[in-house]
C-alpha positions as CSV (number, residue, x, y, z in Angstrom):
1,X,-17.0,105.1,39.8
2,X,-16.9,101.2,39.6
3,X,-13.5,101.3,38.4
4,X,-11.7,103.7,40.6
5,X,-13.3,102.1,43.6
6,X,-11.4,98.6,41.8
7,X,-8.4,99.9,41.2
8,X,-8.4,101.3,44.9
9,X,-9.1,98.1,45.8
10,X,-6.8,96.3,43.8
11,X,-3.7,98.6,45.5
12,X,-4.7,98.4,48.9
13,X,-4.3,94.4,47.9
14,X,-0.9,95.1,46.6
15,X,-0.1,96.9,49.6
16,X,-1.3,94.5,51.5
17,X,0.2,91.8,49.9
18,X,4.0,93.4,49.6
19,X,3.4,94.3,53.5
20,X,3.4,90.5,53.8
21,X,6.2,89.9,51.6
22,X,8.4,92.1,53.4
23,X,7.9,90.9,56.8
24,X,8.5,87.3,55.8
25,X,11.5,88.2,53.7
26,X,12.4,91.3,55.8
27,X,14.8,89.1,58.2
28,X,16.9,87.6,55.2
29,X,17.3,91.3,53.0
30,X,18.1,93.4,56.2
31,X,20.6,90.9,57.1
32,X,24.4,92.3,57.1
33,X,25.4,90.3,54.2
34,X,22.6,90.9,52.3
35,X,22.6,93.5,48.7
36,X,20.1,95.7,50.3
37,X,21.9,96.5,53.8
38,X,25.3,96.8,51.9
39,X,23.5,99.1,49.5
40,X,22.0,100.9,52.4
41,X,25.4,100.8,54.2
42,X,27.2,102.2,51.7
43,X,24.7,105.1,51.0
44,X,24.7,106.4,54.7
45,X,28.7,106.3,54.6
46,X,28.1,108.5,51.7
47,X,26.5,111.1,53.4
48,X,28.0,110.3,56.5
49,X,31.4,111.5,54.3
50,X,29.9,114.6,52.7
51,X,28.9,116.0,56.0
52,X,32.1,115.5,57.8
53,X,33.9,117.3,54.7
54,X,31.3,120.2,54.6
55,X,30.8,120.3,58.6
56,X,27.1,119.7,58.9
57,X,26.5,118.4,62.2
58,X,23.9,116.4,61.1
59,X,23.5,112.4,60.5
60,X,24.1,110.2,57.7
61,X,22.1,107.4,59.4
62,X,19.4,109.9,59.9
63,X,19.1,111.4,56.3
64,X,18.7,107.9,55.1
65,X,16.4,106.5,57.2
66,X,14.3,110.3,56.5
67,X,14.8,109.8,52.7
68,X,13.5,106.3,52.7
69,X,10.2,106.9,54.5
70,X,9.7,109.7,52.4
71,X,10.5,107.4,49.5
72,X,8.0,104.6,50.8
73,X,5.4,106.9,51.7
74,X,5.1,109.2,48.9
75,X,5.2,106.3,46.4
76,X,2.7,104.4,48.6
77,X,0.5,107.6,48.8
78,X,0.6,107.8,44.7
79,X,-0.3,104.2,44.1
80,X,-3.0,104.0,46.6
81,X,-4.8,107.5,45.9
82,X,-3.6,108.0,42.3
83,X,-1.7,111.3,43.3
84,X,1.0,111.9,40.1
85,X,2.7,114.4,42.2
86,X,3.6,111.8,44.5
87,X,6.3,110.0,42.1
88,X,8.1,113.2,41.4
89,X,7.9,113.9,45.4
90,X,9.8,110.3,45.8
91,X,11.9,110.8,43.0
92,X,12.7,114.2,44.6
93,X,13.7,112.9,48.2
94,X,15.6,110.1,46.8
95,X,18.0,112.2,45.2
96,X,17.9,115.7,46.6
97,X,20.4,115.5,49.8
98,X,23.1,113.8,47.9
99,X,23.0,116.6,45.3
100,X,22.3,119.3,48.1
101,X,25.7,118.1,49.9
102,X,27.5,117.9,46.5
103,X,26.6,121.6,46.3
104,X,27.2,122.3,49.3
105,X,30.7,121.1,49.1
106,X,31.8,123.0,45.4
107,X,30.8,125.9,47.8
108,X,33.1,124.5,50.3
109,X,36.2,124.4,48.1
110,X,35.7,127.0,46.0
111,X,35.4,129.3,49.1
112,X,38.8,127.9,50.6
113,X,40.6,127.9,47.2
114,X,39.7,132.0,47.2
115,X,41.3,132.0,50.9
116,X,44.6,130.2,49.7
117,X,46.1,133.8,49.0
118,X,45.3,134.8,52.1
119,X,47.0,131.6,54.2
120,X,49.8,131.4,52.0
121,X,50.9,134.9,53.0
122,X,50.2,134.7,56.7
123,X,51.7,131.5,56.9
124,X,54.7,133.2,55.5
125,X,54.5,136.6,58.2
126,X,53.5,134.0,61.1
127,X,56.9,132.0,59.9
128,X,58.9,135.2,60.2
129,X,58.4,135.2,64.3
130,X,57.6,131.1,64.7
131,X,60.3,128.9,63.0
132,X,58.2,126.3,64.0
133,X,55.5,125.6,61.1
134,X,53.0,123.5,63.3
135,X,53.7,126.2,65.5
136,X,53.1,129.0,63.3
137,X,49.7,127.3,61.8
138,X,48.3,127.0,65.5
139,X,49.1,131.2,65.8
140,X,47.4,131.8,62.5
141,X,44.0,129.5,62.6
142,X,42.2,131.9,65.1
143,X,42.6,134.7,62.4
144,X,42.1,133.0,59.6
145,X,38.3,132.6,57.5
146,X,35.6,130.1,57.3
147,X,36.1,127.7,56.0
148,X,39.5,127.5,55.9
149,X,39.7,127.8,59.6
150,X,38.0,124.7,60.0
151,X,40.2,123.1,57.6
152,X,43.2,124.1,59.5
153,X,42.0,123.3,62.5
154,X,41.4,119.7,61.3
155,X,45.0,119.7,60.3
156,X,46.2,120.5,63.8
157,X,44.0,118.0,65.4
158,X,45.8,115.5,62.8
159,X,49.1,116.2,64.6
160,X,47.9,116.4,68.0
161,X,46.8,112.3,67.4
162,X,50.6,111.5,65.9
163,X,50.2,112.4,62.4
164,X,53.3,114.3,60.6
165,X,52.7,117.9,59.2
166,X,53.5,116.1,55.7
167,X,51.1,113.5,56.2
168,X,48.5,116.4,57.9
169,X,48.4,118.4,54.5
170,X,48.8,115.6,52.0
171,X,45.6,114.6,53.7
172,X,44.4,118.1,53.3
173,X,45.2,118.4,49.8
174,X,43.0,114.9,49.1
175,X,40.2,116.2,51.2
176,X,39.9,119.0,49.1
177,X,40.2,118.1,45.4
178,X,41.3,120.9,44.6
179,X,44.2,121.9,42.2
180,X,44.9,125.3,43.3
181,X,44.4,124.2,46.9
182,X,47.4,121.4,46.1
183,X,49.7,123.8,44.5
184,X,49.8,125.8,47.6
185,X,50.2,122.9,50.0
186,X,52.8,121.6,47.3
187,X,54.9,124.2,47.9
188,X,54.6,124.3,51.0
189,X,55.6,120.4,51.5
190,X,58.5,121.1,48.8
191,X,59.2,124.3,50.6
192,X,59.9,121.7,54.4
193,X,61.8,119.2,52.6
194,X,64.1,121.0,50.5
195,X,64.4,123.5,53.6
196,X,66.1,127.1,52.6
197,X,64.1,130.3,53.2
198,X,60.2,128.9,53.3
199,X,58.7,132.3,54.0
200,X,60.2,133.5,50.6
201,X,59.3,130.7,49.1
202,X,55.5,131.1,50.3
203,X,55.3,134.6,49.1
204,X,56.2,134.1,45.8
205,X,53.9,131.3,45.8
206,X,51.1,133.4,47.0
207,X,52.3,135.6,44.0
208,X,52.2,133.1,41.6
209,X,48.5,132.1,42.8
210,X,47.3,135.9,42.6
211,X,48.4,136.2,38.6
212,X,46.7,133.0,38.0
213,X,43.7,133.8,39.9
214,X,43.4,137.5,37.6
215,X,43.9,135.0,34.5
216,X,41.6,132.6,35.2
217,X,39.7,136.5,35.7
218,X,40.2,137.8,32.3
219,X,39.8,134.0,30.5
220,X,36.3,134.0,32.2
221,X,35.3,137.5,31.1
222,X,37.0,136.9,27.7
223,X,35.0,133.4,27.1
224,X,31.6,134.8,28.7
225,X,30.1,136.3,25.7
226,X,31.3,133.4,23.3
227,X,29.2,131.0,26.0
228,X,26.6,132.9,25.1
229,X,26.8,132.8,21.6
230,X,27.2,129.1,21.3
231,X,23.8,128.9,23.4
232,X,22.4,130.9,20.9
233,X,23.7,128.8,18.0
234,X,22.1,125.6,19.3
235,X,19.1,127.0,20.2
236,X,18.7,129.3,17.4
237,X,17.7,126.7,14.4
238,X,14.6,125.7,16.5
239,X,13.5,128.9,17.1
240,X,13.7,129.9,13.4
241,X,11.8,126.6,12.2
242,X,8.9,126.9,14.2
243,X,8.5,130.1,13.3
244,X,8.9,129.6,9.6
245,X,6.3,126.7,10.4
246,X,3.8,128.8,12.1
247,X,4.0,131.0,9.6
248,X,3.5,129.0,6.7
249,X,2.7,125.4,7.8
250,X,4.0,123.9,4.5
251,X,6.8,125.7,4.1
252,X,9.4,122.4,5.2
253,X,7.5,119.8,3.0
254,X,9.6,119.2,0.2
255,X,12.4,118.5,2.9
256,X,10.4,116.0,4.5
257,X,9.9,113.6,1.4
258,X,12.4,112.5,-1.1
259,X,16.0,111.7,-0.9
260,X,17.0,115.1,-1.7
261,X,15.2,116.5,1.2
262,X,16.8,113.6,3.5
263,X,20.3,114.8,1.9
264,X,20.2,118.4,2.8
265,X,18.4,117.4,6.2
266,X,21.2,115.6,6.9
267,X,24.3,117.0,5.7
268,X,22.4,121.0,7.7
269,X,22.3,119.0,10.8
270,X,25.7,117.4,11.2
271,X,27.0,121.0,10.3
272,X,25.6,122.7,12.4
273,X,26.3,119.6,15.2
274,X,29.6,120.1,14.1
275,X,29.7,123.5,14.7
276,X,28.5,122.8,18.2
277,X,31.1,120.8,19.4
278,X,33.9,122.7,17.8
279,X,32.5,125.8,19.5
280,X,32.6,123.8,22.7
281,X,36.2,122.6,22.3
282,X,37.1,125.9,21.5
283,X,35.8,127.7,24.3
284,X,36.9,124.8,26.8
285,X,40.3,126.6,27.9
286,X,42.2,126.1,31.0
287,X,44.9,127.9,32.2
């Protein structure tokens, strides 16, 4: 009892004392040219990034000033009362919106790279009846999906403000990161500088992207099962050892002493590492 009620005692001192610290040297890290404001700076433009690209219409300013509270008070809370769960709880906040947005936004391209098909080929039809391609983007964002539509929609706004249709979807493409996204907008830029028949041109890139998109198909079902065995092959050898172990306790001695039992120790483990990351290369196809 004498000890908790010290150690209790010894972090509300602490506390205490780094409360002090940081009002008297509050002033000088906060300051704009200080590590910790640039650091701080530079995680709200972060998130203040992430949201824009995903659409969230919440704030970066406001998800970091939530994340460090919670940071603050949860390790506070696990110092002072000796609560374990509190680390893991600050631990937790300090990383789980960044990695919540980075989800968020796979989601984000993976869901417009699956819509590509779709705008390649009514960009083409809307190009049929509106020579104009600005033109014919404005008549096909109403119809067109989310997310893509807010993409698009960005992309007009881009060229209400002055910006080119080249410079609209090259800044598009970089948004996005994605490689199937830039092939389409690739041949589309290709497709307004070379000039010639562009709706043509965007159908048979929409059928170029629908062959790829059933390969990428049957290389996914193909590798699936082999995935699966590689999991099984590194886990596998554990599984078989403690069961061998619990089974007979003393069955691996004579592997753990003598150079022999090093030896074959060895040389079965950087096989069967070996085996891993060949399996790994192996399976690690792109189209």
């Amino acid at each position: 009892m004498i000890s908790a009620a010290l150690e209790r005692a010894l972090a509300l001192l602490g506390a205490g004392c780094s409360a002090l610290a940081l009002g008297t040297l509050g002033p000088a890290l906060l300051s704009p040219g200080a590590w910790p404001r640039r650091e701080y700076e530079r995680r709200v433009a972060g998130l203040e990034r992430q949201l824009r690209l995903c659409f969230l219409p919440s704030s970066g300013q406001r998800i970091a000033r939530l994340q460090l509270a919670t940071v603050l008070l949860s390790a506070g809370a696990a110092l002072l009362f000796r609560l374990p769960w509190g680390y893991a709880l600050a631990a937790l906040a300090a990383v789980a919106p960044g990695r919540y947005l980075a989800r968020r936004r796979r989601q984000h391209v993976a869901q417009i790279e699956a819509q590509m098909d779709t705008f390649i080929v009514g960009l083409a039809n809307a190009l049929k009846a509106v020579p104009s391609p600005g033109a014919a983007l404005a008549h096909l964002a109403p119809v067109l999906p989310v997310p893509l539509r807010l993409e698009i929609e960005r992309l007009l706004g881009e060229l209400r403000v002055g910006s080119t249709l080249e410079q609209a979807l090259l800044g598009m493409a970089a948004r996005l990161e994605s490689a199937d996204v830039e092939s389409a907008l690739s041949a589309l830029l290709i497709g307004l500088q070379a000039g010639g028949n562009l709706p043509r041109v965007l159908e048979n890139s929409a059928a170029t992207m629908r062959e790829m998109s059933r390969l990428e198909g049957v290389l996914r079902a193909k590798t699936s099962e082999a995935k699966a065995q590689l999991w099984v092959l590194g886990g596998f050898p554990y599984v078989l050892a403690f069961g061998f172990h619990a089974v007979d306790p003393g069955y691996f001695l004579p592997l753990q002493s003598g150079v022999i039992g090093t030896l074959i120790v060895t040389v079965a483990g950087g096989l069967w590492l070996g085996a891993l990351l060949a399996a790994r290369r192996i399976l690690k196809v792109d189209i």
